[in-house]
C-alpha positions in Angstrom: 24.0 11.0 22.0 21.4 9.4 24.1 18.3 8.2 21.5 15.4 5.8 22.3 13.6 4.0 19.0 9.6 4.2 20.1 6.3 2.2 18.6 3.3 2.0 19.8 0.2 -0.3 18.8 -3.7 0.6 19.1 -7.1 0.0 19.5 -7.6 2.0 16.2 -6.3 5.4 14.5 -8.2 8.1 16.3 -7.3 8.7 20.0 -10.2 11.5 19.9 -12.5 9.1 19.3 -11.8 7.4 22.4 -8.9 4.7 21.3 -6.4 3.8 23.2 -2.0 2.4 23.5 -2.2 -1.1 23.7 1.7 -1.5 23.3 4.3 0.8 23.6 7.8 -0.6 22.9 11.4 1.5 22.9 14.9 0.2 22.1 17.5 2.4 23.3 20.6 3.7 21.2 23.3 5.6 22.4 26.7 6.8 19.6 24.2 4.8 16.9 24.6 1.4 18.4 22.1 -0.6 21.2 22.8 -0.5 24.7 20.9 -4.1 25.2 17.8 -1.6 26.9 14.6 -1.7 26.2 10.9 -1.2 27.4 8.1 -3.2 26.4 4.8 -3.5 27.7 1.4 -4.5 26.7 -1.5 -2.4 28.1 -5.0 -3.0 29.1 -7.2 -0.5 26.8 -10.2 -0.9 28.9 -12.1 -0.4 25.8 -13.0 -2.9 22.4 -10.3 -2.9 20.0 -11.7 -2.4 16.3 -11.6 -5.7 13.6 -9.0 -3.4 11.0 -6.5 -2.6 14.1 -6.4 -6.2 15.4 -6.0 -7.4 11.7 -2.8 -5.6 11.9 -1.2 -6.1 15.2 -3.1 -9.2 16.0 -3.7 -8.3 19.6 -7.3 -9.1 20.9 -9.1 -7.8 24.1 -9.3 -11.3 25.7 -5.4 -11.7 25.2 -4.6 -8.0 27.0 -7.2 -8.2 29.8 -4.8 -8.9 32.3 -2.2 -6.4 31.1 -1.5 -3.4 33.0 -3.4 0.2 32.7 -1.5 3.0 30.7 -1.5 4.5 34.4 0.4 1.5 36.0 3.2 2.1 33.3 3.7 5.6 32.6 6.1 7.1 34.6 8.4 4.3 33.8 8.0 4.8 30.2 8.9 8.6 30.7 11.8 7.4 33.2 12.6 5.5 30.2 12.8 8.3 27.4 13.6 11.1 29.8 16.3 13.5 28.3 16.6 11.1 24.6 15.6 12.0 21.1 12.9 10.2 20.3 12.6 8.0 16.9 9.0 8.0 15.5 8.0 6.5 12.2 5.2 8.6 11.7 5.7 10.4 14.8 2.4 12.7 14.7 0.1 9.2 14.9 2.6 8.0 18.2 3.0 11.1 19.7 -0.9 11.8 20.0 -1.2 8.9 21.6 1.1 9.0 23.9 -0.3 12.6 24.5 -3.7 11.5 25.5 -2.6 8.8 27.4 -0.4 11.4 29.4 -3.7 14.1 29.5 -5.3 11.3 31.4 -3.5 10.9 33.9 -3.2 14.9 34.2 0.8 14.9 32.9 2.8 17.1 30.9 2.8 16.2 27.0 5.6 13.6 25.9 7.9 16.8 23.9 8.2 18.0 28.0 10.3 15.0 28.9 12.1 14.5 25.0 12.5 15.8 21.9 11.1 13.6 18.4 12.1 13.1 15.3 9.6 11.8 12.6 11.6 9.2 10.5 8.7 8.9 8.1 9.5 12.8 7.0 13.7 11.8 7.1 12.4 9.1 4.5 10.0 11.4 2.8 12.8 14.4 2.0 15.7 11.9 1.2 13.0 9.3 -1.3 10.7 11.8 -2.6 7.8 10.3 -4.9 8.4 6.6 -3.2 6.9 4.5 -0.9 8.0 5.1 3.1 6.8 2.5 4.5 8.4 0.9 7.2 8.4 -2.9 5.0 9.6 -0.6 1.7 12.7 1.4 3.7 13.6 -2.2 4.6 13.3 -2.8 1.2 15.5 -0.4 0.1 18.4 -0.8 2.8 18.1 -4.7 3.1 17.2 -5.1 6.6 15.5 -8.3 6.7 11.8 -7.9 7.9 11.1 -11.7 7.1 9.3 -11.9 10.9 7.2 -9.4 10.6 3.8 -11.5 9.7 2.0 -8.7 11.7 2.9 -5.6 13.1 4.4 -4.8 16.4 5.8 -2.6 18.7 8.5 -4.5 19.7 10.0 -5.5 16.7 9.3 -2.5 14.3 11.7 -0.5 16.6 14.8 -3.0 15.8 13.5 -3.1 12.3 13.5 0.8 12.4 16.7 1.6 14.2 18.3 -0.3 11.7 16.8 1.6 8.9 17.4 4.9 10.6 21.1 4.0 10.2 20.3 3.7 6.4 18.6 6.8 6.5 21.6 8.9 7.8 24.4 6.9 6.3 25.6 5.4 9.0 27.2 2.1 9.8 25.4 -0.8 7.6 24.3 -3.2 11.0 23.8 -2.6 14.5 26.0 -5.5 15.3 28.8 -4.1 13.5 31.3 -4.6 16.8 30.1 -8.6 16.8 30.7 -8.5 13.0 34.0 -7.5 12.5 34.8 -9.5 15.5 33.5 -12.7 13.8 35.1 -11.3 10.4 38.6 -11.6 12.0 38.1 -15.0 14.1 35.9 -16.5 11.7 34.9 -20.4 11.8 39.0 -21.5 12.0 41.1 -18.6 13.9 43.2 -16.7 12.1 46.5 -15.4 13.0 47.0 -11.6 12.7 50.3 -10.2 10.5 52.7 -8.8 12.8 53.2 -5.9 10.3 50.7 -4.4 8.3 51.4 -2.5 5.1 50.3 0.9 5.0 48.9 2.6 1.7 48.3 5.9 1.5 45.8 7.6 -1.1 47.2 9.0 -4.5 46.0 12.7 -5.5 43.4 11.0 -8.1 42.2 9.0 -5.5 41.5 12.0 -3.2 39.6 13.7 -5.6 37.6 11.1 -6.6 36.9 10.5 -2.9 36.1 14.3 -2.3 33.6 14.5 -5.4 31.8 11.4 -4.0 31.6 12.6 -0.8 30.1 15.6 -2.4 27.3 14.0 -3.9 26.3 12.0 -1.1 25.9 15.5 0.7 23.9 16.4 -2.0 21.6 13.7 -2.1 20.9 14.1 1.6 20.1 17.2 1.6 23.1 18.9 3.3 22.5 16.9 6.6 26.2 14.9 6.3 27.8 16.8 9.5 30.7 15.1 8.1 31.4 16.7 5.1 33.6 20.3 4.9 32.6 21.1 1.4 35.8 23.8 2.2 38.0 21.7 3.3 37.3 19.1 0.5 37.7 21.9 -2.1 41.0 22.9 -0.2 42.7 18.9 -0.5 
């Protein structure tokens, strides 16, 4: 499956007052690992950007004045996410961006061309009573976040596909292929057994497999696709 991790960055938090995309960043994942694409641009508000927003992104008017217009970049963006899921922490604060952007320029809203899901709610459902944050979910699945002095858009969708894959139990790295590759070479090569011995489960071991497998379905909520509570009952 076809998804595309998407961030934007502002002029400040209300587009109906007026504010505008000044970065819009997307980092393409297809069967939960990255395809090496990505979009990036910064944009040209043609408006002031407010003191609290650039305290947060760091992005001033001076420094995008020769960046292009939303209009100049928009129907390469929805080239771009055509057809994916979209991933969206807080997808309600993106996607009405992105919407008035669109209205603008007299096009379709951005659930026409995609469909979104909000990661902040995944997080809010599976870590009820905690903090959601994009820094705290890296937190809590040890994705380091050490660069991110400031925010943007660029860099909080590799820091977020990487906490998706906590999020929905998946593999523990994006790089898992490079990895497991390293894993086996390693700094001195190693040589590989001709023959390897194969060890197959005892009953106890089953069942303690199945009753674990069992509570992690639990915990998330029933969305493990996964896990055949039947068929677990049945080995």
């Amino acid at each position: 499956m076809r998804r595309v991790v998407l961030d934007t960055e502002t002029t400040g938090l209300e587009p109906g007052q007026g504010h505008r995309i000044i970065e819009v960043a997307c980092l393409e994942l297809h069967d939960r690992r990255p395809t090496g694409r990505h979009f990036h641009r910064y944009v040209n508000p043609e408006r002031d950007i407010d003191f609290a927003a650039t305290q947060v992104h760091g992005l001033t008017v001076e420094q995008l004045a020769d960046k292009p217009l939303f209009a100049e970049i928009a129907e390469e963006l929805l080239e771009f996410v055509a057809g994916a899921e979209l991933l969206i922490h807080n997808a309600p604060f993106d996607v009405a961006f992105l919407d008035a952007e669109l209205g603008r320029l007299g096009k379709p809203k951005l659930e026409s061309a995609c469909s979104v899901v909000d990661t902040l709610a995944m997080a809010r459902e599976l870590h009820p009573g905690k903090r959601n944050s994009l820094d705290a979910l890296c937190e809590r699945y040890g994705v380091d976040n050490s660069r991110r002095t400031l925010h943007g858009a660029l860099l909080d969708t590799q820091l977020l596909a990487e906490v998706w894959l906590g999020l929905t139990r998946g593999q523990d790295a994006l790089d898992i292929t490079d990895n497991v590759a390293r894993t086996i070479a390693g700094p001195v090569a190693m040589e590989r057994p001709a023959h390897l011995l194969v060890r197959r489960a005892t009953e106890a071991e089953l069942q303690a497999h199945a009753a674990m497998c069992a509570r992690l379905a639990k915990e998330a909520g029933g969305r493990c696709l996964w896990f055949d509570p039947v068929a677990a009952a049945a080995d």
